[in-house]
N, CA, C and O atoms as a printed pandas DataFrame, in Angstrom:
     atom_number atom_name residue_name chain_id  residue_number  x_coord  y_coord  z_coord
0              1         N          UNK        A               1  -96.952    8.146  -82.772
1              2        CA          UNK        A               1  -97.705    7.494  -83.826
2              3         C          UNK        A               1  -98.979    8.289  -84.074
3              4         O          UNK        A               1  -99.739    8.341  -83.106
4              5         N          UNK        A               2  -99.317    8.844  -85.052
5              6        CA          UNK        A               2 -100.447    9.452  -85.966
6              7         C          UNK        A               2 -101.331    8.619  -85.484
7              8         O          UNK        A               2 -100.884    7.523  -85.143
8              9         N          UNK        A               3 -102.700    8.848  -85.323
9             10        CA          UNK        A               3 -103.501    7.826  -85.463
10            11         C          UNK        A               3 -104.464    8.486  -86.483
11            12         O          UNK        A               3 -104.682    9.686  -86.313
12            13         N          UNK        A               4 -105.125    7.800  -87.617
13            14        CA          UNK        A               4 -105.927    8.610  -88.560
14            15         C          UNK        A               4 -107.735    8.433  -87.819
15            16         O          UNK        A               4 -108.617    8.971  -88.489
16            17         N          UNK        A               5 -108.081    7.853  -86.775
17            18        CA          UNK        A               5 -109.732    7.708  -86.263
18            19         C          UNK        A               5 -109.231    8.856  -85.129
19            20         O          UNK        A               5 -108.366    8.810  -84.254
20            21         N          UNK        A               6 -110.028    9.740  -85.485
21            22        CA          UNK        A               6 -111.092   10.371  -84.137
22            23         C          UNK        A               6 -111.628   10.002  -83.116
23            24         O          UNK        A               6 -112.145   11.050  -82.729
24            25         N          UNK        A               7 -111.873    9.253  -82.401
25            26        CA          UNK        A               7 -112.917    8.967  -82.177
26            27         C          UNK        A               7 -113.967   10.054  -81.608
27            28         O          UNK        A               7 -113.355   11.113  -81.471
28            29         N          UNK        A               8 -115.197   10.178  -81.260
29            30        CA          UNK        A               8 -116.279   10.453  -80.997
30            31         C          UNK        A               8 -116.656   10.140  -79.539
31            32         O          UNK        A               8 -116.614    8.971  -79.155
32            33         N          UNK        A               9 -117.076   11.273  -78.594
33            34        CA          UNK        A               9 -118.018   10.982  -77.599
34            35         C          UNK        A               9 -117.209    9.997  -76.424
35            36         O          UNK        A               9 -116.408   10.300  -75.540
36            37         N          UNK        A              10 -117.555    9.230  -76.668
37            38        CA          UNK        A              10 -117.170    7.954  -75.246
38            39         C          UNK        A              10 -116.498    6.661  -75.701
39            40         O          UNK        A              10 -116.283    5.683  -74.985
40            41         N          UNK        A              11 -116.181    6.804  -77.070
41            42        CA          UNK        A              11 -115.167    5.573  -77.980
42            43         C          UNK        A              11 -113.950    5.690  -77.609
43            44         O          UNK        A              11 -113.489    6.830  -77.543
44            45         N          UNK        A              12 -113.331    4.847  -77.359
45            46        CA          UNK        A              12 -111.520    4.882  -77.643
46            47         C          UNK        A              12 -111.496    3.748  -78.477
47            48         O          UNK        A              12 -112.236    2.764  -78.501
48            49         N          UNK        A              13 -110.046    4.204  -79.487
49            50        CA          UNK        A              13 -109.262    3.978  -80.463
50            51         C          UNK        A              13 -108.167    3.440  -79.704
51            52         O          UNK        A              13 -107.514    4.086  -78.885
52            53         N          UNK        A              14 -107.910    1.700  -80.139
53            54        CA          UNK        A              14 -107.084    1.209  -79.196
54            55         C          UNK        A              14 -106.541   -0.350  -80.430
55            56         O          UNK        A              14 -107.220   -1.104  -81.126
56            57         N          UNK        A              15 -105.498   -0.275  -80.257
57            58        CA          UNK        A              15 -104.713   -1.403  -81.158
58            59         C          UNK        A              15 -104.356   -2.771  -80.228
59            60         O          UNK        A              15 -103.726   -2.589  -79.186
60            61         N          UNK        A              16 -104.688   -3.894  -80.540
61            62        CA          UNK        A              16 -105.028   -5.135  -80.037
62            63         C          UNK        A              16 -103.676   -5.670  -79.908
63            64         O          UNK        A              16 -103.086   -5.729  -80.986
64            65         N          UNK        A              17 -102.919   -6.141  -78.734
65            66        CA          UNK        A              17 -101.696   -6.949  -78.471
66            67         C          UNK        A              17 -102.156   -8.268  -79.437
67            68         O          UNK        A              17 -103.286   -8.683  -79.693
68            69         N          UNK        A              18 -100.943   -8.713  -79.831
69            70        CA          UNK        A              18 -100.599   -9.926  -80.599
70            71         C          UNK        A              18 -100.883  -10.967  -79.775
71            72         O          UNK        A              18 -100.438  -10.916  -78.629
72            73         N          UNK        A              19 -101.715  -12.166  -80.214
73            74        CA          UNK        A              19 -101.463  -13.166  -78.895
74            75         C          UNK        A              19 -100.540  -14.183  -78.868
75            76         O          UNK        A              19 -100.045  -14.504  -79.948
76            77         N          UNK        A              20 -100.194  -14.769  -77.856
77            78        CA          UNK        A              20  -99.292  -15.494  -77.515
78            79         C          UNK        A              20  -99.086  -16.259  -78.870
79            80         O          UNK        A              20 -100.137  -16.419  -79.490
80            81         N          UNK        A              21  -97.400  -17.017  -79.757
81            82        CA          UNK        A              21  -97.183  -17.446  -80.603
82            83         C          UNK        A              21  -97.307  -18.958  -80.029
83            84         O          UNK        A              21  -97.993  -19.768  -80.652
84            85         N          UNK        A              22  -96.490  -19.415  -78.576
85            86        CA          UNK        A              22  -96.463  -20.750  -78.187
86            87         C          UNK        A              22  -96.477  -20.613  -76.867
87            88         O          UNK        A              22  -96.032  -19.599  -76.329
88            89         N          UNK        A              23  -97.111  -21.858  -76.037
89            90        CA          UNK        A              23  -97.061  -21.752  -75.389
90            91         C          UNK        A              23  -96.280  -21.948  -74.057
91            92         O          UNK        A              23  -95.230  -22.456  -74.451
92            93         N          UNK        A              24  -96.178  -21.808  -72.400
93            94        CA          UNK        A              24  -95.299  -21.375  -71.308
94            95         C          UNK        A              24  -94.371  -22.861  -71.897
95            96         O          UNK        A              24  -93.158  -22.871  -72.107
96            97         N          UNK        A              25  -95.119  -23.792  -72.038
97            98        CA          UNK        A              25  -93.906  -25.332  -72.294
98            99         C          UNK        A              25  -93.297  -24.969  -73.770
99           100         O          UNK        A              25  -92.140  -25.391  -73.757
100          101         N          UNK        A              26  -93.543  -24.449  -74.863
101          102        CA          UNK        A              26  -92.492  -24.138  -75.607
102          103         C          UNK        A              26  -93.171  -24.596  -76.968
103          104         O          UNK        A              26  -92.501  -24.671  -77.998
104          105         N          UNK        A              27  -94.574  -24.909  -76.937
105          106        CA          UNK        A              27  -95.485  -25.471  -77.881
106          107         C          UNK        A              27  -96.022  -24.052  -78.881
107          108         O          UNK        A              27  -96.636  -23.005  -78.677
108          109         N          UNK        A              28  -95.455  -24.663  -79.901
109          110        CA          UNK        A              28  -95.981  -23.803  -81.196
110          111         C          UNK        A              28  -97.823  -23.457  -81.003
111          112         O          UNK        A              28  -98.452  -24.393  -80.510
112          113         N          UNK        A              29  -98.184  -22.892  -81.167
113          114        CA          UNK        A              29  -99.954  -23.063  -81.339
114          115         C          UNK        A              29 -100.276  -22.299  -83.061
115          116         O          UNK        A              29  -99.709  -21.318  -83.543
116          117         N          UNK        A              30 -101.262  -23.079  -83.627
117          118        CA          UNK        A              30 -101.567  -22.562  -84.658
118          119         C          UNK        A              30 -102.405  -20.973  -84.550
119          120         O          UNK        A              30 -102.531  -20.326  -83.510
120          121         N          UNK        A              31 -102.846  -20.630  -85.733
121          122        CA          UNK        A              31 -103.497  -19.243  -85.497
122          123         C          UNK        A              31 -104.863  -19.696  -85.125
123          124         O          UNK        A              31 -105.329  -19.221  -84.090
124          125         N          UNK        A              32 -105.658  -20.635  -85.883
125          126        CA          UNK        A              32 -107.196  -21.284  -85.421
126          127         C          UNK        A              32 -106.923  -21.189  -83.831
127          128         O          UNK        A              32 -107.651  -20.377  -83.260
128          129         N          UNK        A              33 -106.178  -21.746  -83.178
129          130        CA          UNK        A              33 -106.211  -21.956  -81.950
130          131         C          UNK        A              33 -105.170  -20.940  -80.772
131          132         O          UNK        A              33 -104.520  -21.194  -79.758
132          133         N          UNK        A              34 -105.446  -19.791  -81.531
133          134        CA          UNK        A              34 -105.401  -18.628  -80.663
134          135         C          UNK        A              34 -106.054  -17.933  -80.269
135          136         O          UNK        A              34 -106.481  -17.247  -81.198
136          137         N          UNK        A              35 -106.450  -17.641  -79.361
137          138        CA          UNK        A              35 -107.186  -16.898  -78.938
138          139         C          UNK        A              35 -107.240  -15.473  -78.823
139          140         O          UNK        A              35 -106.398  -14.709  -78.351
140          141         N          UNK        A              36 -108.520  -15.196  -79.400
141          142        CA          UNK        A              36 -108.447  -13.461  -79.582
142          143         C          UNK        A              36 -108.268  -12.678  -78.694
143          144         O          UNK        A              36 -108.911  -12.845  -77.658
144          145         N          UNK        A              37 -107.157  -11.347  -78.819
145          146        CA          UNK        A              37 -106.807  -10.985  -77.651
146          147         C          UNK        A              37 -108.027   -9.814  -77.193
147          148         O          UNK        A              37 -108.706   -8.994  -77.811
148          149         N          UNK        A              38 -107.875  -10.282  -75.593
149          150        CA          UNK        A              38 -108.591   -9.072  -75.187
150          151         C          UNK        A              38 -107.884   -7.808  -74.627
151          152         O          UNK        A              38 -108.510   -7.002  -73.939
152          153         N          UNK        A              39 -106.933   -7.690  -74.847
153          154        CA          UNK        A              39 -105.815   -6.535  -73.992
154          155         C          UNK        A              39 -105.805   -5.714  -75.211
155          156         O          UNK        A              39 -106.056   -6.081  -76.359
156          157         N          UNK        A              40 -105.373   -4.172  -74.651
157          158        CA          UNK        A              40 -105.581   -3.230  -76.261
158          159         C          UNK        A              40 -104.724   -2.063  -75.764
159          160         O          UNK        A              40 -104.964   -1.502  -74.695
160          161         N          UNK        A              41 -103.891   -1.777  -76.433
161          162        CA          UNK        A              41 -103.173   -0.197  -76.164
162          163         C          UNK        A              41 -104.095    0.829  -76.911
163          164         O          UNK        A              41 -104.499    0.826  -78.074
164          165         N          UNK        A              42 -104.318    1.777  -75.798
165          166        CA          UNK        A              42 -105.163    2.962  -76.228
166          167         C          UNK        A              42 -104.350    3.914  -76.775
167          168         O          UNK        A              42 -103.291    4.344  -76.318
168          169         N          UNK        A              43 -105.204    4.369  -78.306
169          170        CA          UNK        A              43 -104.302    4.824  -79.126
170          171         C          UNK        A              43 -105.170    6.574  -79.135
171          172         O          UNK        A              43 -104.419    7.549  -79.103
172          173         N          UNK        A              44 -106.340    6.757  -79.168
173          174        CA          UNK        A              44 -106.876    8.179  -78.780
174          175         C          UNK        A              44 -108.077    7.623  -78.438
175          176         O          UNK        A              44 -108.635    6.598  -78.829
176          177         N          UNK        A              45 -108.590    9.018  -77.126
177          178        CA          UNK        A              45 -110.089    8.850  -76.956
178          179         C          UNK        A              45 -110.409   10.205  -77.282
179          180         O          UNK        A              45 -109.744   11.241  -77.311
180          181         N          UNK        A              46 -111.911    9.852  -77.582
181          182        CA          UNK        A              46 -113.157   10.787  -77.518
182          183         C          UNK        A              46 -112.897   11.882  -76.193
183          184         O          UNK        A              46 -112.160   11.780  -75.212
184          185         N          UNK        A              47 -113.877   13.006  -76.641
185          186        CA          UNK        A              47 -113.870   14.071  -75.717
186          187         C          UNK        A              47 -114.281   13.224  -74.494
187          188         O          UNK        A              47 -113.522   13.147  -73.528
188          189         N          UNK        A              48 -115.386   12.632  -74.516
189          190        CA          UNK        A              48 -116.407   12.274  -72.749
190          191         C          UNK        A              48 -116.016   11.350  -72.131
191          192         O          UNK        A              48 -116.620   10.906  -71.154
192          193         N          UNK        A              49 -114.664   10.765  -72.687
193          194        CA          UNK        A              49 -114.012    9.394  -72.349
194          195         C          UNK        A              49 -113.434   10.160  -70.661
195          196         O          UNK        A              49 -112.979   11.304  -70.679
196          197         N          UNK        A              50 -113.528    9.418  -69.396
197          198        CA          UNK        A              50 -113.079   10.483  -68.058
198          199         C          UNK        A              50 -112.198    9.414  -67.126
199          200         O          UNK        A              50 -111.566    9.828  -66.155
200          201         N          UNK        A              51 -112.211    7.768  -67.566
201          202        CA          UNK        A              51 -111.154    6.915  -66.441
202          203         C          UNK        A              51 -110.336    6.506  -67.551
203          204         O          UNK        A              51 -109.466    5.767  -67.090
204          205         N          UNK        A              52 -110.184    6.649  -68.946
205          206        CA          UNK        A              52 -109.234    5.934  -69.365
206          207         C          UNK        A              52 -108.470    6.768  -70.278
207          208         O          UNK        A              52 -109.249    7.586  -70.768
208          209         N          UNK        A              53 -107.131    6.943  -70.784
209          210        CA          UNK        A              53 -106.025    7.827  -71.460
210          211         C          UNK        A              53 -105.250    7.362  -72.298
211          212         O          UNK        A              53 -105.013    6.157  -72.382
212          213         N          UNK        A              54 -104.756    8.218  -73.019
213          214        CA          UNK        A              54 -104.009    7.772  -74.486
214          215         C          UNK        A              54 -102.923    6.938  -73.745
215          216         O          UNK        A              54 -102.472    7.459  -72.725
216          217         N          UNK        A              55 -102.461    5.781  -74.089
217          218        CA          UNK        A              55 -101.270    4.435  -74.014
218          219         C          UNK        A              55 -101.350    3.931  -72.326
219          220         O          UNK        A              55 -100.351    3.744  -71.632
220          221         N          UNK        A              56 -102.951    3.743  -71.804
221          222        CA          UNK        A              56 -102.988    2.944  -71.471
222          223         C          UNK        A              56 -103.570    1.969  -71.952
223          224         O          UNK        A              56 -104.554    2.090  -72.682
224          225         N          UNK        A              57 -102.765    0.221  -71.435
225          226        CA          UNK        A              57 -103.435   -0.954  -71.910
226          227         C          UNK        A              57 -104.749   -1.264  -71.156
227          228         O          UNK        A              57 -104.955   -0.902  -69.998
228          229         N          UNK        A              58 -105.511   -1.878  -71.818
229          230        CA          UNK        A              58 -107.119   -2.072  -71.476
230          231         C          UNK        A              58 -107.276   -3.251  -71.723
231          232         O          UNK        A              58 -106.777   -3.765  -72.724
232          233         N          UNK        A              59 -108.076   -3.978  -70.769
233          234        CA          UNK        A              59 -108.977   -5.563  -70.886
234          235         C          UNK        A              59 -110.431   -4.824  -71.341
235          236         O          UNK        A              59 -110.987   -3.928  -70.707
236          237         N          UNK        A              60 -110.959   -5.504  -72.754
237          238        CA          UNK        A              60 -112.149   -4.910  -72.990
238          239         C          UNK        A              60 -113.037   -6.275  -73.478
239          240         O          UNK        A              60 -112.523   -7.362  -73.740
240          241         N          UNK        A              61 -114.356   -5.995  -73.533
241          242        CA          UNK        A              61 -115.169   -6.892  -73.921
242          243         C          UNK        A              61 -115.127   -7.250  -74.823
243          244         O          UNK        A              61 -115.364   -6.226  -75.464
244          245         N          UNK        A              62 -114.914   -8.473  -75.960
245          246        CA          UNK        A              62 -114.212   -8.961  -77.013
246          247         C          UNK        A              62 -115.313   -8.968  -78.275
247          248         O          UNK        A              62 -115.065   -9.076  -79.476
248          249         N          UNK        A              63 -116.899   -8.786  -77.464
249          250        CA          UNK        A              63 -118.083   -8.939  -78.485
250          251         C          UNK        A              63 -118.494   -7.552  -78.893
251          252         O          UNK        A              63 -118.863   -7.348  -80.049
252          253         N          UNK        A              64 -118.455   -6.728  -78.129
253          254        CA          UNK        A              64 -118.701   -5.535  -78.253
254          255         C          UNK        A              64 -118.068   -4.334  -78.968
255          256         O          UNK        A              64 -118.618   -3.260  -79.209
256          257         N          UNK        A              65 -116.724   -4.733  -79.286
257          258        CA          UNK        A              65 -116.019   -3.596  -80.384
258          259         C          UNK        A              65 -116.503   -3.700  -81.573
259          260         O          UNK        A              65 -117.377   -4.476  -81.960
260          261         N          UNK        A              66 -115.732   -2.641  -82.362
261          262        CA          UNK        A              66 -115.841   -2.751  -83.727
262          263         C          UNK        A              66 -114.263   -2.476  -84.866
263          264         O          UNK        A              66 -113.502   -1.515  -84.975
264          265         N          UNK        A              67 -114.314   -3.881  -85.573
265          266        CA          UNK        A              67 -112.735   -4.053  -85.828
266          267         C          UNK        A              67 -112.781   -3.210  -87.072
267          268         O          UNK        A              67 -113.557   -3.462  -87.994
268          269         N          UNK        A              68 -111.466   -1.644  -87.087
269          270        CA          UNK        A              68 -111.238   -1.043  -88.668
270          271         C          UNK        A              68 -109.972   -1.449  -89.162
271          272         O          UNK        A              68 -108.935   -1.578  -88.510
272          273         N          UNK        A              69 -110.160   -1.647  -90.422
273          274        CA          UNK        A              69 -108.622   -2.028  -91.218
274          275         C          UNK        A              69 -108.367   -0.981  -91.893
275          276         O          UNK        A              69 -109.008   -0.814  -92.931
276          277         N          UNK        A              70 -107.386   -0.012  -91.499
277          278        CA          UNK        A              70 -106.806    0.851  -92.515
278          279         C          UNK        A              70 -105.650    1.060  -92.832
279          280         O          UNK        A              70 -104.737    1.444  -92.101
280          281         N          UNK        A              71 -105.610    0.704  -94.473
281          282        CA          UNK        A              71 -103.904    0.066  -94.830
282          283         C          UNK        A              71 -103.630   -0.884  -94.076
283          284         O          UNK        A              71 -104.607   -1.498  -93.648
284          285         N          UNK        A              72 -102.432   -1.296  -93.693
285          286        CA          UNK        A              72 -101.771   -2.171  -92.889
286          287         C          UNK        A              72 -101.872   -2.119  -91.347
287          288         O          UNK        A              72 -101.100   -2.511  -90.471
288          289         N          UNK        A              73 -103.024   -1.534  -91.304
289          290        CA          UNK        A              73 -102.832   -1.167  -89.594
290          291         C          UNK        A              73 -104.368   -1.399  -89.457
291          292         O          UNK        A              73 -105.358   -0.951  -90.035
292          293         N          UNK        A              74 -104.120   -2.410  -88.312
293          294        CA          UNK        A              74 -105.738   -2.826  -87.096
294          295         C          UNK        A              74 -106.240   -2.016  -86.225
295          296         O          UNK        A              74 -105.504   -1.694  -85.292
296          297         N          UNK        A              75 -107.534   -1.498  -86.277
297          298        CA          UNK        A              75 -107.868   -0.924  -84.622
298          299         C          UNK        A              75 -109.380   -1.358  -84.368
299          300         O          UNK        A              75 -110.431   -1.688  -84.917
300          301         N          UNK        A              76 -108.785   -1.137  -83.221
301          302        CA          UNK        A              76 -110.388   -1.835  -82.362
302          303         C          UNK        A              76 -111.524   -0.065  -81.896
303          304         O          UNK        A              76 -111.070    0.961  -81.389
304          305         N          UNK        A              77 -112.207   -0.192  -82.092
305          306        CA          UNK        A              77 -113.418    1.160  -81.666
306          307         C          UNK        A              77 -114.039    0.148  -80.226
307          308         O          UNK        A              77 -114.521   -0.984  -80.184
308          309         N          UNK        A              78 -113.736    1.235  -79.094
309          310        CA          UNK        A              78 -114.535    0.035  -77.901
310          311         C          UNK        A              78 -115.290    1.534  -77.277
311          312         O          UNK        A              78 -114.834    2.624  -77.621
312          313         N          UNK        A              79 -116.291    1.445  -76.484
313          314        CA          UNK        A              79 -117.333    2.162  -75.865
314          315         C          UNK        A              79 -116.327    2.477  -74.719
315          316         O          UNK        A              79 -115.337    1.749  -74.652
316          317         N          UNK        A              80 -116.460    3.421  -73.866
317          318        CA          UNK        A              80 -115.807    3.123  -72.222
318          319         C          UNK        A              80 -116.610    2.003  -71.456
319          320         O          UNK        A              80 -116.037    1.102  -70.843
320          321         N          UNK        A              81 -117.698    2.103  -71.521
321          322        CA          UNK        A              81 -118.282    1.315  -70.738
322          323         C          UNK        A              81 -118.177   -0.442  -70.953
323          324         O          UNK        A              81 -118.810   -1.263  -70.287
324          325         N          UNK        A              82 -117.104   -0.781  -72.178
325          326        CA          UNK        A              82 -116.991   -1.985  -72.083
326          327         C          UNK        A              82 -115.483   -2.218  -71.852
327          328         O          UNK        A              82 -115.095   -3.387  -71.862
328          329         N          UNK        A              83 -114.594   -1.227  -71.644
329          330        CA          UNK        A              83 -113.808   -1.372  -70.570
330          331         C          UNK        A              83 -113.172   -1.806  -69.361
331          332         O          UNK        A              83 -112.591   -0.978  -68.659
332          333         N          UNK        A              84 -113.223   -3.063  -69.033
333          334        CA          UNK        A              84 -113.537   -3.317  -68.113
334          335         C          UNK        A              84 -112.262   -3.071  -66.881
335          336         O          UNK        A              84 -112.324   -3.130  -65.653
336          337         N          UNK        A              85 -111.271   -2.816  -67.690
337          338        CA          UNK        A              85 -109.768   -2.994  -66.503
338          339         C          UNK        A              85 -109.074   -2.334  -67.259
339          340         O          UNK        A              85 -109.365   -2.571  -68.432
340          341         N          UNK        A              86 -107.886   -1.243  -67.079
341          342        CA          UNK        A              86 -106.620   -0.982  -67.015
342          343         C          UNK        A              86 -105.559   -1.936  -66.719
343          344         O          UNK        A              86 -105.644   -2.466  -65.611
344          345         N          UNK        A              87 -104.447   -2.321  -67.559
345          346        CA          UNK        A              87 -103.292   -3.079  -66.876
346          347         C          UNK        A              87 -102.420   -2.155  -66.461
347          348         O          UNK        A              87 -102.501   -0.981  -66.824
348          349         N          UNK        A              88 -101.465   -2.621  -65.628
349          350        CA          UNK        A              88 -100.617   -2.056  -64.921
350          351         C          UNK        A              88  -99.071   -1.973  -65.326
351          352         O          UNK        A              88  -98.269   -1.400  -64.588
C-alpha cells in the first residue's frame, strides 16, 4: 500500500483499527457509543523514529494525534513519544 504522507522527524503515519461493531454478548452498539480506537497500524515513519517500524500495531495517546482525510482514506500523524505500546 502507497502511502501519500511522509512523515517528518519523529511522526509516524499510522491507520486506526475499526472499533468493535457489537459487543462479546452479541449486542449491536451504535457509532455515538463507540469508542475511539486507540490501536493503529503503522503505515511509514519519519527518519528519527528508532523503537517503532512500518506494520507494526501501536496503542497511542488518543488526544495527542492529528487526524488527515485524504480521499477515502484516514490517517492518524502520532509523535513517537506518544506511543505508548506495540501489540503483539
Amino acid at each position: 500500500m502507497s502511502v501519500p504522507i511522509q512523515p517528518l522527524a519523529d511522526y509516524v503515519v499510522a491507520q486506526a483499527e475499526e472499533p468493535a461493531g457489537k459487543t462479546a454478548s452479541g449486542l449491536y452498539l451504535p457509532d455515538n457509543a463507540q469508542e475511539k480506537p486507540k490501536v493503529a497500524k503503522v503505515l511509514a515513519t519519519g527518519k528519527d523514529v528508532k523503537q517503532v517500524k512500518t506494520g507494526d500495531r501501536i496503542i497511542y495517546k488518543g488526544y495527542s494525534n492529528t487526524d488527515v482525510k485524504l480521499g477515502s482514506d484516514e490517517y492518524i500523524l502520532v509523535k513517537e513519544e506518544d506511543v505508548l505500546a506495540t501489540v503483539k
